[in-house]
C-alpha positions in Angstrom: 21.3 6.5 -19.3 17.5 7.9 -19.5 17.8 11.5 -19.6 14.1 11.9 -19.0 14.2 10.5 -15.2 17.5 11.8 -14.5 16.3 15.4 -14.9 12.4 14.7 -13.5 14.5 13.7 -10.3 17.5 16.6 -10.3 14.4 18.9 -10.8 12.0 17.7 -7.7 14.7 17.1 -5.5 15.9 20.3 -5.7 12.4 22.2 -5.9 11.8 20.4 -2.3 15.1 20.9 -0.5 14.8 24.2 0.4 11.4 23.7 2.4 12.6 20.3 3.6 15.9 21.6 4.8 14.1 24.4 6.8 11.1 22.5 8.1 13.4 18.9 9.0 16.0 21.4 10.8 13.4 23.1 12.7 11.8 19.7 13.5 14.8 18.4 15.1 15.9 21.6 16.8 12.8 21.4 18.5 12.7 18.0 19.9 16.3 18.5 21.1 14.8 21.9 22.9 12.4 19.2 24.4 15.5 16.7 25.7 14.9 13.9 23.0 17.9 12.6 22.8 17.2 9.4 20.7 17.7 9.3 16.7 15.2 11.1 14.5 14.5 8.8 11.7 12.0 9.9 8.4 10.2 7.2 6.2 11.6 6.9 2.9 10.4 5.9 -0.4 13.0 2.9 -0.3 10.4 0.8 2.0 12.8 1.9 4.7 14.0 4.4 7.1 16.7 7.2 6.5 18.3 9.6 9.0 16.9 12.8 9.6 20.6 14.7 8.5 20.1 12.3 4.9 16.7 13.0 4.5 18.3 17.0 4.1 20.2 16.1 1.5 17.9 14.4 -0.6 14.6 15.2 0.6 13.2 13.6 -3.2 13.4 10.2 -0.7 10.5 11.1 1.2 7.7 11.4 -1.7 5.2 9.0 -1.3 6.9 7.7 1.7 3.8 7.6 4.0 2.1 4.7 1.8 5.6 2.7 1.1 5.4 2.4 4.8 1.9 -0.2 4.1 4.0 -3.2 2.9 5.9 -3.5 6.0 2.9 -3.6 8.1 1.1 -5.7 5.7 4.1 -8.4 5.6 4.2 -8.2 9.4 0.7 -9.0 10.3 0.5 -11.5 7.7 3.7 -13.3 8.8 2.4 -13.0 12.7 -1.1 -14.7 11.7 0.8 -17.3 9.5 0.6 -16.1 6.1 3.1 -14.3 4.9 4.1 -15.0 1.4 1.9 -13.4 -1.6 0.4 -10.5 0.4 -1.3 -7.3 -1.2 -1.8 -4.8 1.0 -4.5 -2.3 0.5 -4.8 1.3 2.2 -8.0 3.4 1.9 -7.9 6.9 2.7 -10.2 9.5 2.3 -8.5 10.3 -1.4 -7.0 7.5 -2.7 -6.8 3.5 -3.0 -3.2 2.5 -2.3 -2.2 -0.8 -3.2 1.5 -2.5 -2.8 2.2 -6.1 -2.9 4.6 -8.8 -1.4 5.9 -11.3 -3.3 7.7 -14.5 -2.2 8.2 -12.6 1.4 9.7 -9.3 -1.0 8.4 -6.1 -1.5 8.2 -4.9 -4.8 9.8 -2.2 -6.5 9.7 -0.1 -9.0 11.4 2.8 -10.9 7.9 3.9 -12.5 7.0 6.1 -9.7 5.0 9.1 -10.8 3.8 12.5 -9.3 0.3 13.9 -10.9 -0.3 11.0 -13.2 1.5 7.6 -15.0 3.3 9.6 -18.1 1.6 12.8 -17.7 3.2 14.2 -14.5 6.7 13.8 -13.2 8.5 10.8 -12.7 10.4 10.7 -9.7 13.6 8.8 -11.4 14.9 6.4 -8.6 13.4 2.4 -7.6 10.6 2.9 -4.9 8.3 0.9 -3.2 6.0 0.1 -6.3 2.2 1.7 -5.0 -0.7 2.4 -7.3 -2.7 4.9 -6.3 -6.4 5.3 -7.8 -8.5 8.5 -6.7 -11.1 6.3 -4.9 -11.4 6.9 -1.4 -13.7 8.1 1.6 -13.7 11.1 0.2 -14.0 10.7 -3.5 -16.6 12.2 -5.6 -19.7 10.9 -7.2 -20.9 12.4 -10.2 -22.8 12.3 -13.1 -20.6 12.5 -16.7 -22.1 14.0 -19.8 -23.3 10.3 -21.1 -25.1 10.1 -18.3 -22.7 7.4 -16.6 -22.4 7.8 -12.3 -18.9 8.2 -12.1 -17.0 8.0 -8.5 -13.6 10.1 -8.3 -11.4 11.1 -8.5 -11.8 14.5 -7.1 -12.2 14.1 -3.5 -14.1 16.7 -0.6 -11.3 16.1 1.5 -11.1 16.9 5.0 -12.4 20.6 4.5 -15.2 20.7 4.0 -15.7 16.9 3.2 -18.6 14.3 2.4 -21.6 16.3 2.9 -22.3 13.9 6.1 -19.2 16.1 7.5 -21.7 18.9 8.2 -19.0 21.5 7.2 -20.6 22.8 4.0 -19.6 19.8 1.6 -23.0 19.3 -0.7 -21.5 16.6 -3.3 -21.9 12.9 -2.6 -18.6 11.0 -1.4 -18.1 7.4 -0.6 -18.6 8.2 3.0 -22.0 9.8 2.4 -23.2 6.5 0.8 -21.7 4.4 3.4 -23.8 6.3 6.0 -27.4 6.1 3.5 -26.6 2.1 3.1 -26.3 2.1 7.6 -22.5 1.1 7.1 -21.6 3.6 9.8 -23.3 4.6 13.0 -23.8 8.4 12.7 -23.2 8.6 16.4 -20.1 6.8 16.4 -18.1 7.8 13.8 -14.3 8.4 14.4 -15.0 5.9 18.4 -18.4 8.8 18.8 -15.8 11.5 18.7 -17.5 13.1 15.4 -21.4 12.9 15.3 -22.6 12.9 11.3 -25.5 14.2 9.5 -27.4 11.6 8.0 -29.9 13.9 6.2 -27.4 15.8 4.9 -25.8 12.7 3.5 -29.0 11.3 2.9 -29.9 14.8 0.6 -26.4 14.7 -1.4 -27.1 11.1 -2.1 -30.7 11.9 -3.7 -29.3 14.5 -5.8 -27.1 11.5 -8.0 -29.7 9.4 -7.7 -32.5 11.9 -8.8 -30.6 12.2 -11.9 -30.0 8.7 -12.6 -33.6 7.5 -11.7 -33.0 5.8 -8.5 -33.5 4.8 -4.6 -31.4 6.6 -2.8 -30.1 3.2 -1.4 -29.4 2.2 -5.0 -27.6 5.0 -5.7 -25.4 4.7 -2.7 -24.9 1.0 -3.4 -23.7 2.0 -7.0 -21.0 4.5 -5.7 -20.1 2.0 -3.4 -19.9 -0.7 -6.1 -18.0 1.6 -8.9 -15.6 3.1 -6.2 -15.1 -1.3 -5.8 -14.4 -1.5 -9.3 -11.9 1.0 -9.8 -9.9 -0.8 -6.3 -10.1 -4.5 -8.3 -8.6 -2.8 -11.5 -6.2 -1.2 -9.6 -5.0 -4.6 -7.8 -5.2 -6.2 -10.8 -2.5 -4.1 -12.4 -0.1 -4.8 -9.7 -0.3 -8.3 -9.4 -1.0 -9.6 -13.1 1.9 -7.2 -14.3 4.2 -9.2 -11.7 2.7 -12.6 -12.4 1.1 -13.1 -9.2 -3.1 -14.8 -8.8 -5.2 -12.9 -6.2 -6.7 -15.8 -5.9 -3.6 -17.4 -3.6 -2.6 -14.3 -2.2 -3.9 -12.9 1.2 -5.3 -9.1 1.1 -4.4 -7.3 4.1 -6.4 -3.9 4.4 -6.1 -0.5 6.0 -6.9 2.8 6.1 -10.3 4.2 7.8 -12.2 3.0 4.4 -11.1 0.3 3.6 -13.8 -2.1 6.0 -16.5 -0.8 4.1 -16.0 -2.8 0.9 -13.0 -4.8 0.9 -15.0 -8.3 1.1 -16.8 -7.7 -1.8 -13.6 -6.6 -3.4 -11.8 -10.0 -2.1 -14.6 -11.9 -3.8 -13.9 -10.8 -7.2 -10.2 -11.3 -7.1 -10.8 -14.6 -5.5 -9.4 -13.5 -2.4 -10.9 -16.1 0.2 -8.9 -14.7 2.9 -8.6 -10.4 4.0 -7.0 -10.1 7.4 -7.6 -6.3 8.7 -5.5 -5.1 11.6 -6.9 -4.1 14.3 -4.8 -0.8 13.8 -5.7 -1.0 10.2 -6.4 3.0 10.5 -3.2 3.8 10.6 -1.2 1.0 8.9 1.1 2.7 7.1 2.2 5.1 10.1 2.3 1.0 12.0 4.6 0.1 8.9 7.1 2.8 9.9 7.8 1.0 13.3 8.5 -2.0 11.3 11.1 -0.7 9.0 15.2 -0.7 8.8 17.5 1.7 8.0 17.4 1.2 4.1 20.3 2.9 1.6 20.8 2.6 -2.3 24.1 2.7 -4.2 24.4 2.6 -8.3 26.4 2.4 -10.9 26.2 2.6 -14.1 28.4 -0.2 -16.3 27.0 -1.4 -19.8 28.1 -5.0 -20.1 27.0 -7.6 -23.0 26.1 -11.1 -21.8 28.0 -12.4 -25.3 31.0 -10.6 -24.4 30.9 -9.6 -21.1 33.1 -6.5 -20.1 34.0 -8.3 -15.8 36.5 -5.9 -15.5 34.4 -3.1 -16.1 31.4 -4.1 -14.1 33.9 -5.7 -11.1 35.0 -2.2 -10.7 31.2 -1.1 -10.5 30.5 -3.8 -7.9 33.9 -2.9 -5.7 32.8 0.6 -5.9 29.2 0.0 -4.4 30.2 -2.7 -1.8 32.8 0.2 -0.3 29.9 2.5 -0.8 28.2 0.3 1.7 31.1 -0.4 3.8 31.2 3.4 4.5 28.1 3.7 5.5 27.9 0.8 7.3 31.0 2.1 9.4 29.0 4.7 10.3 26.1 3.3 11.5 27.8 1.2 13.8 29.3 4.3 15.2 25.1 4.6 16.1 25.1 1.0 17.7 23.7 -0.4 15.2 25.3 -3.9 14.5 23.0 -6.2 12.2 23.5 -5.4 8.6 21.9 -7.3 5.1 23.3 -6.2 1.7 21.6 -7.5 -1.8 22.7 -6.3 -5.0 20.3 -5.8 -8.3 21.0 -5.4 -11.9 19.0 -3.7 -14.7 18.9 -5.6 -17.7 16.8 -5.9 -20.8 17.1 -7.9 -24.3 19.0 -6.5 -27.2 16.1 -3.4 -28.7 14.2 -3.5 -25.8 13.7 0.2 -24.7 13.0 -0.2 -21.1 15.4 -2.3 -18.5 13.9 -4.4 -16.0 15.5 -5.0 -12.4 16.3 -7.8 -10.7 17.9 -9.5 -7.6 21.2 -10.7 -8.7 21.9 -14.5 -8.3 25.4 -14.4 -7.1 27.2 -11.5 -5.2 29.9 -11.1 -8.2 30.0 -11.9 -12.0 33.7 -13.2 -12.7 33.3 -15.9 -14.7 31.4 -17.0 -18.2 29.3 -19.6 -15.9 28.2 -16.8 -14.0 27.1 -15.0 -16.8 25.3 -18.0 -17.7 23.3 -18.0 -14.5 22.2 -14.3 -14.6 21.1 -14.3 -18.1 18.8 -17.8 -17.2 17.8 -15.2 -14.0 16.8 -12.7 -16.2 14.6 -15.0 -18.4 13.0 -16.4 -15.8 12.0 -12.8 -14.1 11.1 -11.7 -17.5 8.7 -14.3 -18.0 6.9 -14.8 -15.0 6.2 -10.4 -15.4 5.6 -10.6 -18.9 4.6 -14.5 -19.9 7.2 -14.6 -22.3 10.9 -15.0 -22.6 13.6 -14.7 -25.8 15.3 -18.2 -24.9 19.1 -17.9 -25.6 18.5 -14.7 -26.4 21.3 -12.5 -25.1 20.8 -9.4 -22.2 22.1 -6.0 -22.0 22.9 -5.1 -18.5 22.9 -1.3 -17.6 22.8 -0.2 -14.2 23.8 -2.0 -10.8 22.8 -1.4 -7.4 23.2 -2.6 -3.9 21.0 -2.2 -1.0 22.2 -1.8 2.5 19.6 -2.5 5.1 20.2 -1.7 8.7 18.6 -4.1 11.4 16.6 -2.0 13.6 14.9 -2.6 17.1 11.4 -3.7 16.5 8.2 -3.3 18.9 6.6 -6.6 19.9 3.6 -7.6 18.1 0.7 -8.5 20.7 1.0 -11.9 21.9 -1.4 -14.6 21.1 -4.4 -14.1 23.7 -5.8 -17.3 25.8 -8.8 -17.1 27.5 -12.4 -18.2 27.7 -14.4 -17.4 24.8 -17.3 -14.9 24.4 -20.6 -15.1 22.9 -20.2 -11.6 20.8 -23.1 -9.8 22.1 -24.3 -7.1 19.6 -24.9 -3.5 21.1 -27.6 -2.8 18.1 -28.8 -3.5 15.0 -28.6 -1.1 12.1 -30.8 -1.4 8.7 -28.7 -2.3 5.9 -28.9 -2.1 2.3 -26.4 -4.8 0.2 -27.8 -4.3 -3.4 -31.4 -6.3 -2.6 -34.9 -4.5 -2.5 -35.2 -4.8 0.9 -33.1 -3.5 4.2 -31.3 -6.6 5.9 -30.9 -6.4 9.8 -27.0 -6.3 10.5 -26.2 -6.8 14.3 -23.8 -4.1 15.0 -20.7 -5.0 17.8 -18.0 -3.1 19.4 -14.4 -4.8 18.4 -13.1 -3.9 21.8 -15.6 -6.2 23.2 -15.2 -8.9 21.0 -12.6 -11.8 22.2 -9.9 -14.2 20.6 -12.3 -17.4 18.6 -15.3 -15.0 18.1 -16.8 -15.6 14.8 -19.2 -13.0 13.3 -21.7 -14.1 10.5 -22.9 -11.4 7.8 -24.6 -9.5 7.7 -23.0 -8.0 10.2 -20.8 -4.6 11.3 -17.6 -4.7 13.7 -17.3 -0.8 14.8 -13.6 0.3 15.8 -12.3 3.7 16.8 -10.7 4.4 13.6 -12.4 2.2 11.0 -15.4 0.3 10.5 -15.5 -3.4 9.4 -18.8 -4.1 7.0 -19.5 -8.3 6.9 -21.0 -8.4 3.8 -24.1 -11.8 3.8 -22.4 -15.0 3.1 -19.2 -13.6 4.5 -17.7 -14.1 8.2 -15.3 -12.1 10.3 -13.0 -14.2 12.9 -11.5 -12.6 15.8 -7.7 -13.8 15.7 -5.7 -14.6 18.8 -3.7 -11.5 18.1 -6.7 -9.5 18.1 -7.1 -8.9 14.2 -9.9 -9.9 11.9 -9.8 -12.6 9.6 -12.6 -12.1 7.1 -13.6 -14.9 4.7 -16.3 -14.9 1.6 -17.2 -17.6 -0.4 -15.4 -16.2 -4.1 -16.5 -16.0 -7.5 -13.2 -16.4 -8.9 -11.4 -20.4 -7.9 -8.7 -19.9 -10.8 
């Protein structure tokens, strides 16, 4: 039993409940004052949904809730434009780079979930949706380092006073600034024209980086654009190498309001040839909540040895978990709810490893020596398609088990497939554009409300929406999918 994680999670739980338990109580007091009368339901870590009256009792469920709602949208756009199986979902915001990935159709998860840092900060002691988070965002900072190196993030202007483009007192260059110097995003119509910008204050924060590392203004901007890039394809990287998985055959599906303005040329390097963005991609992960279940954990721990394997131990570890389930299945029926999956998972590791690794167990119950046999080979196979090796006939030590109760819940209807006559996309300007070169390129600038199903845009090129801002980067093309998404494709440096 880790100690370590144990007490990280005793200790934030309990450092949150007594805010949570005030604010969630007020919260649903409220809504009842205002006749709702339907269930109040809180994102969890899980990649699910919990009840509000759960969420009281262990509020630790609902860090870093918000971006393990992603995968579900990610998963459910890709499966609606036909390509759901290796998905990695990206979310910019204005501080961070999220990035979660799918797998075979499964999220994955992970019990190496930290607060303030990987092995600095806190970790939060339970299996989560596994999301790396890098400080490279709209908001993140560009600076200079003492060596002289342009650095972006991962402090961030944030809202208040934000990129200096903001107009609210922010000086520092962001990301967002240097979108706005390379004519990414239309001053005028930034946030659907709701916010106007102020180029030369963008244009002024920029020169100061660039004054100091002897530079265009342009070039500048295109270097924060290209190192905040960097730090996003490292941070993909991790999560899918570490799991086994290419880029190259996976499908990158990307939100946030950010993530438009570089994610082709981040596709590229991976050897992504495919990046479908949502036309809510703003808000994916709050779209990922109406996509979820009900989703509840159960665990025990039972130390069995695959050469002598204790079945009556862990059979009583099992039986305990599935009436665990049972329990709690019983009472969400009393709710209405009637459709119900349950998957059980083991943590296991070879003899002196330090660290367990988790895994979807092959068969529901362990009772016999065959059965052994088939969760060890399980193992081995998980262990190397993570790690690229494997201790053939080695034997496995397995710790803890857990089942996972997932409650079917009512989902909203993706939009149907539109038919209709197609449009010639009909630009509404065109905005100077920098991509690295010399010299400005002309980029035809269109409104995605008033592009239809079949249109094909050419870079360079822009696509403007409400809450984000799509940059077709030359050689690359943006289709508009019959769904009303966009399907980007760039030729890649990467085939492997």
């Amino acid at each position: 039993i880790r100690e370590y994680p144990r007490t990280s999670s005793t200790a934030i739980d309990a450092s949150l409940k007594p805010l949570m338990q005030r604010h969630l109580t007020e919260f649903e007091s409220d809504l009842r004052a205002a006749n709702y009368q339907g269930e109040i339901l809180v994102s969890a870590c899980s990649g699910g949904v919990m009840h509000v009256k759960d969420v009281v009792e262990k509020p630790i469920y609902t860090v870093k809730s918000g971006p393990a709602m992603a995968p579900l949208a990610g998963i459910a756009y890709a499966e609606a434009e036909g390509e759901g199986n290796d998905v990695i979902i990206v979310d910019t915001g204005g501080t961070t780079f999220d990035v979660s990935m799918v797998r075979a159709g499964q999220i994955k998860f992970t019990r190496e979930t930290w607060l303030l840092g990987e092995w600095i900060g806190h970790n939060l002691g339970l299996s989560s949706v596994d999301v790396r988070s890098v400080g490279a965002g709209g908001g993140s900072i560009a600076w200079i380092d003492s060596g002289g190196l342009l650095r972006v993030g991962p402090k961030s202007a944030g809202a208040m006073p934000g990129p200096a483009c903001y107009g609210r007192g922010g000086t520092e260059a962001t990301v967002t600034d240097a979108a706005v110097v390379l004519g990414y995003i239309d001053p005028n119509f930034f946030l659907g024209g709701r916010m106007a910008l102020d180029v030369s204050a963008a244009r002024k924060a920029i020169l100061a980086i660039a004054d100091q590392s002897k530079m265009s203004a342009e070039q500048a901007a295109f270097a924060i654009i290209t190192i905040a890039g960097e730090q996003m394809i490292k941070a993909i990287q991790e999560i899918t190498v570490q799991d086994g998985v290419n880029p190259a055959e996976s499908i990158l599906v990307a939100g946030g309001g950010a993530a438009g303005l570089n994610i082709l040329p981040i596709a590229k390097a991976l050897g992504c040839a495919k990046v479908l963005v949502p036309r809510t991609a703003g808000a994916l992960s709050a779209c990922g909540g109406q996509y979820s279940n009900i989703v509840a954990e159960f665990s025990a721990s039972q130390y069995a040895h695959s050469g002598n394997f204790d079945f009556a131990g862990v059979g009583r570890a099992l039986d305990g978990i599935s009436q665990q389930i049972e329990t709690f299945s019983k009472e969400l029926r009393g709710r209405g709810i009637t459709q119900f999956n349950s998957e059980f998972f083991v943590e296991a590791r070879y003899i002196n490893q330090q660290w367990e690794m988790e895994l979807a167990m092959p068969l529901e119950t362990i009772k016999s020596a065959a059965d052994v046999e088939v969760l060890v080979q399980a193992f081995h196979d998980v262990h190397f398609r993570r790690y690229a090796m494997k201790e053939e006939g080695g034997a496995i030590e397995c710790v803890n088990w857990k089942g996972r109760l997932t409650a079917i819940l009512e989902k909203p209807n993706l939009p149907e497939e539109i038919a209709g006559k197609l449009k010639a996309p009909v630009a509404k300007r065109v905005s100077k554009t920098y991509f690295g070169g010399d010299e400005a390129l002309d980029a035809p600038v269109y409104v995605g409300i008033d592009l239809s199903p079949g249109a094909k845009i050419t870079g360079p090129a822009i696509i403007e929406e409400p809450t984000t801002t799509i940059v077709v980067y030359p050689g690359a093309t943006a289709r508009v999918t019959e769904r009303r998404n966009y399907m980007l494709e760039t030729e890649t440096e990467n085939k492997a």
